[in-house]
C-alpha positions in Angstrom: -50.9 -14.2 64.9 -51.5 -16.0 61.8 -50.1 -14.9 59.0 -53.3 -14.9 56.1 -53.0 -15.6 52.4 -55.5 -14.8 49.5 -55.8 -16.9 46.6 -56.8 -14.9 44.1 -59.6 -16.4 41.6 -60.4 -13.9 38.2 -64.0 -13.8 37.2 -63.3 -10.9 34.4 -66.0 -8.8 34.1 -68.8 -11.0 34.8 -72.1 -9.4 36.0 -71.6 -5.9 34.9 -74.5 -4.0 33.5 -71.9 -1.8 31.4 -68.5 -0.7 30.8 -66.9 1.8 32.9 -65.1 4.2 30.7 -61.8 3.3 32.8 -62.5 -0.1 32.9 -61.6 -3.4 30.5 -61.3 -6.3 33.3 -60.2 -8.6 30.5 -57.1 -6.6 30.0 -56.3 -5.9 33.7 -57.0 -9.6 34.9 -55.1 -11.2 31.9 -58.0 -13.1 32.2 -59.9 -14.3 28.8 -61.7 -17.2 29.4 -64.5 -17.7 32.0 -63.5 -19.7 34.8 -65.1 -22.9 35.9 -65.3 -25.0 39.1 -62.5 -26.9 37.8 -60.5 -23.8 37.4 -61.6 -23.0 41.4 -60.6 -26.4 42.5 -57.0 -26.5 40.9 -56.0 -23.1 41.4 -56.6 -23.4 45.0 -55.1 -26.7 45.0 -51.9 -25.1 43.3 -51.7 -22.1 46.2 -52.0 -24.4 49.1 -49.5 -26.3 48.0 -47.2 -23.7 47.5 -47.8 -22.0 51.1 -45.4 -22.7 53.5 -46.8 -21.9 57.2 -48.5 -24.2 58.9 -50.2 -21.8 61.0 -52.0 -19.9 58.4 -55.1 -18.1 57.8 -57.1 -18.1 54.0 -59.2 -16.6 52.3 -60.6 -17.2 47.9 -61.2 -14.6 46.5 -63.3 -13.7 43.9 -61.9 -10.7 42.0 -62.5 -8.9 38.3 -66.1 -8.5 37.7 -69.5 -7.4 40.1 -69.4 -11.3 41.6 -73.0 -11.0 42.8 -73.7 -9.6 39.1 -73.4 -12.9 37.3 -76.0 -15.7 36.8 -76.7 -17.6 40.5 -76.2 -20.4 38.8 -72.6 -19.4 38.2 -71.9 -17.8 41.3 -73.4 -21.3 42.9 -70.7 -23.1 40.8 -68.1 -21.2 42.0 -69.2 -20.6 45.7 -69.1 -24.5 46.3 -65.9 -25.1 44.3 -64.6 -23.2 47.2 -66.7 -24.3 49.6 -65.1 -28.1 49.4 -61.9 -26.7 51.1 -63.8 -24.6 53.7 -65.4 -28.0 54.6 -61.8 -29.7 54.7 -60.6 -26.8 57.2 -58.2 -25.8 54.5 -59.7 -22.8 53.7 -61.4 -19.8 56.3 -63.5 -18.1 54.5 -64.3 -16.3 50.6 -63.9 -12.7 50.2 -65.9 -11.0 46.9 -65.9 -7.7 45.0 -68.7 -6.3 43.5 -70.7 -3.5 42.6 -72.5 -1.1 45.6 -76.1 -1.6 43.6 -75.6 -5.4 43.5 -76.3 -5.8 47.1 -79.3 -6.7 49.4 -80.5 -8.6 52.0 -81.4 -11.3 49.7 -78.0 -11.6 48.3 -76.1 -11.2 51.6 -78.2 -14.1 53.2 -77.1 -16.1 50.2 -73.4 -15.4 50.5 -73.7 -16.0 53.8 -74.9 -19.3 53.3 -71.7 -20.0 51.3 -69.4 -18.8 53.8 -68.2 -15.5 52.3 -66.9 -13.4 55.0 -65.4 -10.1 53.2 -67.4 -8.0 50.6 -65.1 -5.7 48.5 -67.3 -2.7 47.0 -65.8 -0.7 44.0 -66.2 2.6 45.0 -64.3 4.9 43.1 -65.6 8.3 43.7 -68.0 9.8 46.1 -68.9 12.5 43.9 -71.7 12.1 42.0 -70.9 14.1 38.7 -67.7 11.9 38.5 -69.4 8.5 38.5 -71.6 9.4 36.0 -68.6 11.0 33.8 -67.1 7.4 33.9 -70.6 5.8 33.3 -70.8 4.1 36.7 -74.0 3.5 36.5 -74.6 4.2 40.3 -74.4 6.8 42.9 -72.7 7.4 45.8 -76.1 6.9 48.1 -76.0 3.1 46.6 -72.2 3.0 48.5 -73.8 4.2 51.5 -76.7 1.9 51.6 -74.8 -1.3 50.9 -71.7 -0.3 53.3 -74.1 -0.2 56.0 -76.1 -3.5 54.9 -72.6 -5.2 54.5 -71.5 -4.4 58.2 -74.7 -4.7 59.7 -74.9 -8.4 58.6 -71.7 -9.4 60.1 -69.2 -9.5 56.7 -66.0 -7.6 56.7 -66.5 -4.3 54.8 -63.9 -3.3 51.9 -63.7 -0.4 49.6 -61.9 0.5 46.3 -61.4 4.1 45.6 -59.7 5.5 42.4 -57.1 8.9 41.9 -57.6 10.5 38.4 -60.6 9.5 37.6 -61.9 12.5 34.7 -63.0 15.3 35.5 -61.6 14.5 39.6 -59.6 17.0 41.7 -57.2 16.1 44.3 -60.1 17.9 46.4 -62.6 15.1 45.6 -60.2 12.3 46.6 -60.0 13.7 49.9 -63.8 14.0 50.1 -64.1 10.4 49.1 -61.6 9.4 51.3 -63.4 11.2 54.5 -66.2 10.0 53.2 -65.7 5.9 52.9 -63.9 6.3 56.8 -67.3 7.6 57.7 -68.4 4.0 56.3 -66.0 2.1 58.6 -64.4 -0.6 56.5 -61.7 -2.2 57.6 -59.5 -2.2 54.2 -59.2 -0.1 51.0 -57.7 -0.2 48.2 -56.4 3.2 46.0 -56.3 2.9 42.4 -54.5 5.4 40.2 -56.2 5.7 36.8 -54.5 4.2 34.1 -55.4 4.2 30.4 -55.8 1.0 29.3 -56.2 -0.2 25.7 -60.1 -0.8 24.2 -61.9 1.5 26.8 -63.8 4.7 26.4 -61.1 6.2 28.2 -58.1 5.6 25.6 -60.4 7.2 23.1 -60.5 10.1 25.1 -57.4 10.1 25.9 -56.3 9.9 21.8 -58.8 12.6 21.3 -57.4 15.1 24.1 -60.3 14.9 26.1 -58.9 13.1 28.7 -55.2 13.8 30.0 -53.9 11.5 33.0 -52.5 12.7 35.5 -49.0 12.4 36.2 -46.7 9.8 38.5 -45.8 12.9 40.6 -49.6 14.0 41.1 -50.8 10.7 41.8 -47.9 10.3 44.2 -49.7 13.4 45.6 -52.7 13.0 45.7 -52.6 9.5 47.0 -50.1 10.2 49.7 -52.4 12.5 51.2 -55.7 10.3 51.1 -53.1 7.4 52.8 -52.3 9.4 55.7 -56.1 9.8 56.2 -56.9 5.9 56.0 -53.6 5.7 58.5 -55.4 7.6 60.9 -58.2 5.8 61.4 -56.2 2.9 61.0 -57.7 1.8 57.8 -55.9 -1.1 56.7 -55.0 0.3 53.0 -54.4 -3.3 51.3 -53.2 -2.0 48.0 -52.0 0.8 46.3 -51.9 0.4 42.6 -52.4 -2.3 39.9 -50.3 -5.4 40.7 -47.4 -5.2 37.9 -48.2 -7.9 35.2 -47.6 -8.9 31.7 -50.5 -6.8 30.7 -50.1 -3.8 33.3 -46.7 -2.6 32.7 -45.2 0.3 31.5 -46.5 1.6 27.8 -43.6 1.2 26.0 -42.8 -2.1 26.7 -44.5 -4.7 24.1 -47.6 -6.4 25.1 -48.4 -3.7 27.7 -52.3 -3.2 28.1 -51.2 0.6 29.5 -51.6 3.3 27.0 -51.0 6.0 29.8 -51.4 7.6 32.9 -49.5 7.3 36.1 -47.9 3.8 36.2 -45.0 2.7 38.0 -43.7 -1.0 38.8 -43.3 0.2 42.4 -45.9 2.6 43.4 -46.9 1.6 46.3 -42.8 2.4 47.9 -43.2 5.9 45.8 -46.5 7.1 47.6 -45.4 5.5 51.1 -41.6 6.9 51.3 -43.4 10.2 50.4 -45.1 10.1 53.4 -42.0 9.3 55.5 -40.1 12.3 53.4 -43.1 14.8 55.1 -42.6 13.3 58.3 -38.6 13.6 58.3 -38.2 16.5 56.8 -40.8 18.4 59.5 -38.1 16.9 62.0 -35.0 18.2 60.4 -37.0 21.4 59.8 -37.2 22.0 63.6 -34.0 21.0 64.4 -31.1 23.4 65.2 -30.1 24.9 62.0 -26.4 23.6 62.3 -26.8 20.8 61.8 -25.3 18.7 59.0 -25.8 15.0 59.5 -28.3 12.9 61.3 -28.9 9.4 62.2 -32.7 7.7 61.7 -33.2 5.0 63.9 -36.6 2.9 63.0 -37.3 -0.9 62.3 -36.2 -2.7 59.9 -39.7 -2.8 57.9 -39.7 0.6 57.1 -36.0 1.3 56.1 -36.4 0.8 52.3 -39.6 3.7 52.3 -37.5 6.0 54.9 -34.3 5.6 52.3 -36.4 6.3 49.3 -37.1 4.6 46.1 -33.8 4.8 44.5 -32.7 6.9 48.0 -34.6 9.5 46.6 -35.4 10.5 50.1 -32.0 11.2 51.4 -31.2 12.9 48.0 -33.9 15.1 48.5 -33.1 16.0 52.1 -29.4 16.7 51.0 -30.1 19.2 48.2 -33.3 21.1 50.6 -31.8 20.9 54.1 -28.0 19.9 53.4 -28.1 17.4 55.5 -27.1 13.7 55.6 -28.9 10.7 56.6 -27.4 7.9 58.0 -30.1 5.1 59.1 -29.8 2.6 61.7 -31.6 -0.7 62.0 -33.6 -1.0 66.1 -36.9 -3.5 65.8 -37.4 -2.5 69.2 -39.0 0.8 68.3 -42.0 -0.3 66.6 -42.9 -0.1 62.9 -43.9 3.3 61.8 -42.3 4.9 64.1 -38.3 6.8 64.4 -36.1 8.2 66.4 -33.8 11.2 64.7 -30.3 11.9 66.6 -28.0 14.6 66.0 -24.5 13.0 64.3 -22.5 16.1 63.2 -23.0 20.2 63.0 -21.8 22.7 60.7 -19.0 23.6 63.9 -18.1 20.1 63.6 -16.9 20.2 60.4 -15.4 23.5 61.0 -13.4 22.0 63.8 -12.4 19.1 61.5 -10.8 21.4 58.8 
């Protein structure tokens, strides 16, 4: 299988018709000026020639802004800057993100044209009283409608959903979750809220009308709405804002982040959550003597099975009083584990 790489290209917030009260893409992207062909054609140059597989598969992407928003002329521009290295074979294909009400059939026969094979729609919410709290400027019908023009047309569907959003329960992440798998796309991508400086939201926030959730209820909240996409097996392609000079913790100078639920690793936090539910439901039904097992699962999911900072075998120490050891076998597959009794409470008795 080829392993695929995406160059990503930041078009900050180019082609939207307002701001989201979440949302400042100029902060998020680190992105300030507009980008031009040029910028295209040397920032793919720079990540080909830092790949190193021969056998590879990838894909430009446009990120920041509603793509299909901005003037044609620009997108036109940008489109064939890319397009030169689709022609030379060393490119496959252009993925895009935009907005759900900046699609058609007009606009999906252009991208087409230009070779763009994966439309990412920012989603956010599927309830209706929440998009218009954060000034979305769409509904959740609009998802619907271009989710099914996306897939019906042949491109590769992706969504973008948030947790925290104001005014949202854990209860309406779920729903939106359920929801987008009724939509069939084959990634997502799960954003926790943060407040970021020179949006609506941070003057809510400084005004206590807003108050962010926590790392501990995103962790929550977003665990749950993972096992969902995991399911269906919904390739879930991101979990959090990728940790930059701007997104970083708030008290570290030159962070964009005035609060809300940031953490450099969130991604491990909400995914050795998950594996803490599904270990401790084993230990749970084991025989209540017991006092140390082994884990035996592949390699690639060690790290989340251990715990951020081993919080998992902490955890499952102080509630069940019980050790962990964990043993590396890649022959059972990824996401899987076996669970083996090492030692009981007689054991130890025995031993003294």
């Amino acid at each position: 299988m080829k392993k695929e790489y995406i160059i990503p290209i930041f078009v900050p917030h180019r082609g939207c018709p307002n701001d989201c009260s979440f949302c400042n893409q100029r902060k998020i992207s680190g992105q300030i000026k507009d980008v031009t062909s040029d910028d295209v054609i040397n920032t793919i140059n720079y990540y080909l020639s830092n790949f190193k597989d021969d056998s590879k598969y990838v894909e430009v992407a446009f990120f920041g802004g509603s793509f299909t928003g901005i003037d044609k002329e620009k997108q036109i521009e940008l489109l064939e800057a890319a397009n030169i290295f689709i022609k030379d074979g060393k490119v496959g294909g252009i993925r895009i993100s935009t907005r759900p009400d900046y699609i058609n059939r007009e606009i999906l026969k252009f991208l087409k044209k230009y070779h763009v094979r994966t439309i990412e729609l920012g989603v956010q919410s599927a309830n209706n009283y929440v998009l218009d709290k954060c000034k979305r400027g769409h509904t959740f019908e609009d998802v619907k409608k271009a989710s099914k023009m996306i897939r019906w047309r042949g491109f590769t569907l992706g969504h973008q959903m948030m947790v925290g959003l104001p005014e949202s329960t854990m209860l309406d992440e779920i729903n939106t979750a359920k929801e987008l798998i009724k939509l069939k796309p084959k990634m997502v991508r799960i954003y926790p809220v943060l407040v970021i400086k020179d949006t609506q939201l941070e003057r809510d926030f400084l005004e206590n009308v807003y108050i962010p959730i926590t790392i501990e209820q995103a962790v929550e909240r977003t665990k749950e709405i993972l096992k969902l996409f995991n399911r269906k097996k919904i390739n879930v392609i991101r979990i959090g804002l990728q940790n930059t000079e701007e997104i970083n913790s708030p008290e570290i100078e030159g962070s964009q982040v005035v609060a809300g639920p940031y953490h450099p690793a969130f991604r491990q936090l909400v995914e050795s959550s998950v594996w803490y539910d599904c270990l401790a439901a084993k230990i749970k039904n084991l025989n209540s003597n017991v006092r140390q097992v082994e884990i035996i699962a592949n390699d690639i999911n060690i790290n989340n099975i251990i715990g951020h900072k081993r919080e998992n075998v902490e955890k499952i120490k102080d509630f069940y009083d019980v050790d962990i050891i964990v043993k590396i076998d890649n022959d059972i597959l990824p996401g899987k584990f076996e669970i083996k009794i090492i030692k009981t409470h007689f054991d130890f008795i025995e031993n003294k």
